[in-house]
C-alpha positions in Angstrom: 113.4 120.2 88.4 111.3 118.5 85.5 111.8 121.2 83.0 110.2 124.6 82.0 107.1 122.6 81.9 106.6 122.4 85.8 104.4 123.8 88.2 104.5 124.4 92.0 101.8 123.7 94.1 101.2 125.5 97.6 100.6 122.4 99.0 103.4 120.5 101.6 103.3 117.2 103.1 102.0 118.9 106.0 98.6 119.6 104.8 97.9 115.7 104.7 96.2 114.7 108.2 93.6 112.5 109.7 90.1 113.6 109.6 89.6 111.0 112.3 91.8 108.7 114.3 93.8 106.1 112.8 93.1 102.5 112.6 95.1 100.3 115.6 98.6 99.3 113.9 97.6 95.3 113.6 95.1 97.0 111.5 97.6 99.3 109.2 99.7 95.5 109.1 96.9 93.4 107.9 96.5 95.9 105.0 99.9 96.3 104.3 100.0 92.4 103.8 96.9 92.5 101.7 98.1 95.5 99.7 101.6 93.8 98.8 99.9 90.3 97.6 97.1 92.9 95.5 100.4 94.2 93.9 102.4 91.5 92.9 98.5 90.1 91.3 98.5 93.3 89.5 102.1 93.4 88.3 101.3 90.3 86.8 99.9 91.7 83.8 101.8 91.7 80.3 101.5 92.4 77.3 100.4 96.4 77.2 100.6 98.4 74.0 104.0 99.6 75.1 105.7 96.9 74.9 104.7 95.2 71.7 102.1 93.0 73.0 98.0 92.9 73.1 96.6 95.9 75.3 95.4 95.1 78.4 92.1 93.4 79.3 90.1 96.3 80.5 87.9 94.3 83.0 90.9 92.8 84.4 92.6 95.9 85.5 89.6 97.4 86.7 89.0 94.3 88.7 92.6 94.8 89.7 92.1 98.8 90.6 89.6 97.9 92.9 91.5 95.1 94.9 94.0 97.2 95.4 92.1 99.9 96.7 90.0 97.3 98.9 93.2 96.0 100.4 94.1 99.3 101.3 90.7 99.7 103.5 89.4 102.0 100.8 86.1 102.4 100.0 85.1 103.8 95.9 81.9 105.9 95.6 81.0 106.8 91.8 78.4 109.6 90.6 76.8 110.2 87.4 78.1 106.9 85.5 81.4 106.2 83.5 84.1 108.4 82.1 83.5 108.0 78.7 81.2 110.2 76.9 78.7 108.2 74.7 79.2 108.2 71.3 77.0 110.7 69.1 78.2 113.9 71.3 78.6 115.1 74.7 75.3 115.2 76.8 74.8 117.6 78.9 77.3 120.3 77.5 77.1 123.8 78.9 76.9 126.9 77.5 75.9 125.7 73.8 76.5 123.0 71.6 79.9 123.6 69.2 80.5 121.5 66.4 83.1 118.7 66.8 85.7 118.5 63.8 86.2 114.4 63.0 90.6 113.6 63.2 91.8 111.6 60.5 90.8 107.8 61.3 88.1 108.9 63.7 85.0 107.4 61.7 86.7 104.1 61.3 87.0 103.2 65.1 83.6 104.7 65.3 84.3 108.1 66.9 87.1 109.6 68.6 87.6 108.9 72.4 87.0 111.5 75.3 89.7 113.6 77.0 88.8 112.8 80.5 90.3 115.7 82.4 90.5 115.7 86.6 91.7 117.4 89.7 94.9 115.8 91.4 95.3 114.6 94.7 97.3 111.7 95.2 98.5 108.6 93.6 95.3 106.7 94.3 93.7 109.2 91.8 94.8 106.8 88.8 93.9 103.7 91.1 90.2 105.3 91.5 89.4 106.4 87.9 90.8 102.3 86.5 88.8 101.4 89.2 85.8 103.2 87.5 86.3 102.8 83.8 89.7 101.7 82.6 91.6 104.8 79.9 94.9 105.2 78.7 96.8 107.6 81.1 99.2 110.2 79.7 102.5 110.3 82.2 105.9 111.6 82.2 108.6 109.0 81.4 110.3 109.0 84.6 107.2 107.5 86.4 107.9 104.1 84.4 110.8 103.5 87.0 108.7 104.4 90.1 108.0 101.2 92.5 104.9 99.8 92.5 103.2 103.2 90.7 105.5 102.7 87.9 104.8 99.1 87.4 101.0 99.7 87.9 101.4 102.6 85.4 103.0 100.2 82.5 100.5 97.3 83.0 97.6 99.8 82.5 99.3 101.0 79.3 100.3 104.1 79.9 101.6 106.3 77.7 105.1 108.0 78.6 106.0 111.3 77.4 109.1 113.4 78.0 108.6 116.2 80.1 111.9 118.0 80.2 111.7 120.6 77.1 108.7 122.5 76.1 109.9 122.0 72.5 108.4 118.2 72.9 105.2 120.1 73.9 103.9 119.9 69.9 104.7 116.4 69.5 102.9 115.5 72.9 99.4 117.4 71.6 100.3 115.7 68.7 100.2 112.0 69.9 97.2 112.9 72.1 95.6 113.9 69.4 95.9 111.0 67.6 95.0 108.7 70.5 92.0 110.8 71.0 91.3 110.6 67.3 91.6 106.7 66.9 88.8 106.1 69.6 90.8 106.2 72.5 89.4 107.6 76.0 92.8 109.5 77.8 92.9 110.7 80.8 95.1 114.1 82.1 95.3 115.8 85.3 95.4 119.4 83.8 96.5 121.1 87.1 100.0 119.1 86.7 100.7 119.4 89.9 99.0 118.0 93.4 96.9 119.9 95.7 95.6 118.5 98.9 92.1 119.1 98.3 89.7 119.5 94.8 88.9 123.3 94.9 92.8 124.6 94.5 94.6 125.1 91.2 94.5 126.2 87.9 94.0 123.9 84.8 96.8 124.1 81.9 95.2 124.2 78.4 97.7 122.0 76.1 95.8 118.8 76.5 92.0 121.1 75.2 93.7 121.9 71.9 93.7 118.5 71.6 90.6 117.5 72.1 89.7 120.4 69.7 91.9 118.9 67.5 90.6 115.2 67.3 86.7 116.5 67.6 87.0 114.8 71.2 84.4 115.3 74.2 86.2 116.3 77.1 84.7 114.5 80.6 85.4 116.8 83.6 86.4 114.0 86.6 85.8 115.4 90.7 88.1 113.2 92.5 87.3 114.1 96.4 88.4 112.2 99.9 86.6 111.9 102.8 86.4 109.8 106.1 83.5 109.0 107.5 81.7 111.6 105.6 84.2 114.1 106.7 86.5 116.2 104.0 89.8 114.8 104.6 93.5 115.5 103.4 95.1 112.3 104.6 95.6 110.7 101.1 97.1 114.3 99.2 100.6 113.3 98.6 102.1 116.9 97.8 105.6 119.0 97.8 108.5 117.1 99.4 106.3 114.0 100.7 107.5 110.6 99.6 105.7 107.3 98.8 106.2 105.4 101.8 105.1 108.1 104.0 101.8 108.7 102.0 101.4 105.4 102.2 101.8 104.6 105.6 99.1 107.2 106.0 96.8 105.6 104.0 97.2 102.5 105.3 95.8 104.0 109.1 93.2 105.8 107.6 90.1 105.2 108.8 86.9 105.3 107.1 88.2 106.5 104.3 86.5 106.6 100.8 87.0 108.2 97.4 84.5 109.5 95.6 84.5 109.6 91.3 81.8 112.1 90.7 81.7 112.4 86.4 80.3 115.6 85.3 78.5 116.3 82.0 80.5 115.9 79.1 81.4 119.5 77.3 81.8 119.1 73.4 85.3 120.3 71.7 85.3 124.2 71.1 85.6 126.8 70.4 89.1 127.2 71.9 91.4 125.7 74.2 90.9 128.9 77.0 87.1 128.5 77.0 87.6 124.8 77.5 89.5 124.6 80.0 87.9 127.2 82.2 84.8 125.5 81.7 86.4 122.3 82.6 87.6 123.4 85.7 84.3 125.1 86.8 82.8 121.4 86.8 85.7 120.2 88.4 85.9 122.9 91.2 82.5 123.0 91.9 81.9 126.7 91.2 79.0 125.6 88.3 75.4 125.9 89.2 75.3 121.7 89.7 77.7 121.9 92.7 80.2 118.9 93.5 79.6 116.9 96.5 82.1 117.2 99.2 84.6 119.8 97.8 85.8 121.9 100.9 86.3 125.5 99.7 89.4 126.0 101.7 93.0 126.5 101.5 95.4 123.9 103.2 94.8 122.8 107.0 96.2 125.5 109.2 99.5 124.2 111.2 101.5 126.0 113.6 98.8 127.8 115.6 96.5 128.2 112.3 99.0 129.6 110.2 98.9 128.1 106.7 101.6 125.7 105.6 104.5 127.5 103.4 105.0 126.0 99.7 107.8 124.2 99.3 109.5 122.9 95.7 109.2 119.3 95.3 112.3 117.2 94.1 112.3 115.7 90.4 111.2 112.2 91.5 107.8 113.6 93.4 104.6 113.2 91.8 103.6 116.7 91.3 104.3 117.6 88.1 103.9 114.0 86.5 100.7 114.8 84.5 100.9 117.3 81.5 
């Protein structure tokens, strides 16, 4: 286990399948070949906040998010414009307008950043929101030493936190905070776990506070999957699965596309609960503006339709990487 700080999701590497059948296997190798030179271009990239150097050149690794997912035969689909709420407040808020409190520094970098908060599928989730609109992702330490996600992870400038004790909790809300508060755009998967489709799971409130805390917008994210217009489960990467079997998935699938559908930006306030709840009703579709292509349904039935049982996943497993 990861600590006190993880959760479990119901979701097993058997709810991933094909929508529709895979590609021919000279097709899964030419992408595999495309994929690996697409990496070593992306790995490339020095010089990230973490290290010392300058941060990285957000046009290059979204140029670099998007050849990846190319070279893996998938195609990116984008609603409602960037991740970033504008400066001046956040359009489009539900429910009333709350004041935002200004953090400490704030005015100088000409407004604190947005909190972009979204649903967790699978590790092309951080390849589709770079691909979108490049912000600094909040991940646990461990995922720094992961092949090819970690290395993708450091070049983007991600920010590492440790994970094992909820006494580092404070200190975490803490640095967000400050991030958030000097005019950087973060972005958390609040359900800290991985479910194999958008409508499961429950949102944790630690990252809202702050957001409260540094005045921040928070931008609800709907990260769905489909092939060939079909809801599909063939890129969740949940419970025991491992990276080169997701991968391998992926790298049949046909048709497949991911689709970044931003929601209306909901101002900071009045407390982390109410935040978060409303976050997740954009995210799960269960607002009046429904979310394109979010299948209200539990995991694929296996076994004769009975529904896969939850299994714990191991320490090195992407659930649980996100606070």
């Amino acid at each position: 286990m990861n600590g006190a700080w993880d959760i479990w999701s119901a979701c097993t590497p058997r709810c991933a399948r094909h929508a529709v059948p895979p590609v021919p296997a000279a097709e899964a190798a030419r992408r595999g070949a495309a994929f690996a030179r697409a990496v070593r271009r992306a790995l490339a990239v020095r010089g990230t906040p973490a290290d010392g150097g300058r941060p990285p050149d957000p046009a290059l690794l979204r140029a670099h998010a998007r050849a990846l997912l190319t070279a893996l035969g998938i195609r990116l689909e984008t609603a409602d414009g960037g991740l970033r709420v504008p400066a001046g407040g956040a359009p489009g808020a539900v429910r009333g307008d709350v004041p935002r409190r200004a953090a400490p520094g704030a005015e100088r970098h000409g407004g604190p950043g947005t909190l972009v908060v979204a649903n967790h599928i699978s590790w092309l989730d951080i390849l589709a929101l770079l691909a979108v609109e490049p912000v600094t992702l909040l991940a646990k330490r461990e995922v720094g030493g992961w092949p090819v996600v970690g290395g993708l992870a450091r070049s983007a400038g991600t920010h590492f936190i440790d994970r094992t004790s909820p006494r580092q909790l404070p200190y975490t809300v803490g640095e967000l905070t400050e991030l958030l508060g000097a005019g950087h755009s973060v972005a958390v998967f609040p359900q800290a776990t991985t479910w194999c489709t958008a409508a499961q799971g429950t949102f944790r409130r630690a990252t809202f506070q702050a957001a409260i805390d540094a005045g921040a917008p928070v931008r609800p994210v709907t990260l769905t999957y489909t092939q060939h217009t079909r809801p599909s489960t063939v890129a969740a990467f949940c419970g025991t699965d491992t990276f080169v079997a997701s991968l391998r998935r992926v790298l049949t699938a046909r048709g497949l596309t991911v689709r970044v559908a931003a929601h209306p930006g909901l101002p900071a306030g009045p407390d982390r609960r109410t935040l978060a709840a409303l976050a997740r009703t954009a995210v799960m579709g269960e607002a009046p503006r429904p979310v394109w292509d979010v299948p209200a349904v539990p995991c694929p039935p296996v076994d004769g339709g009975r529904a896969p049982e939850p299994a714990p996943a191991p320490a090195s497993q992407i659930p649980g990487t996100y606070l």
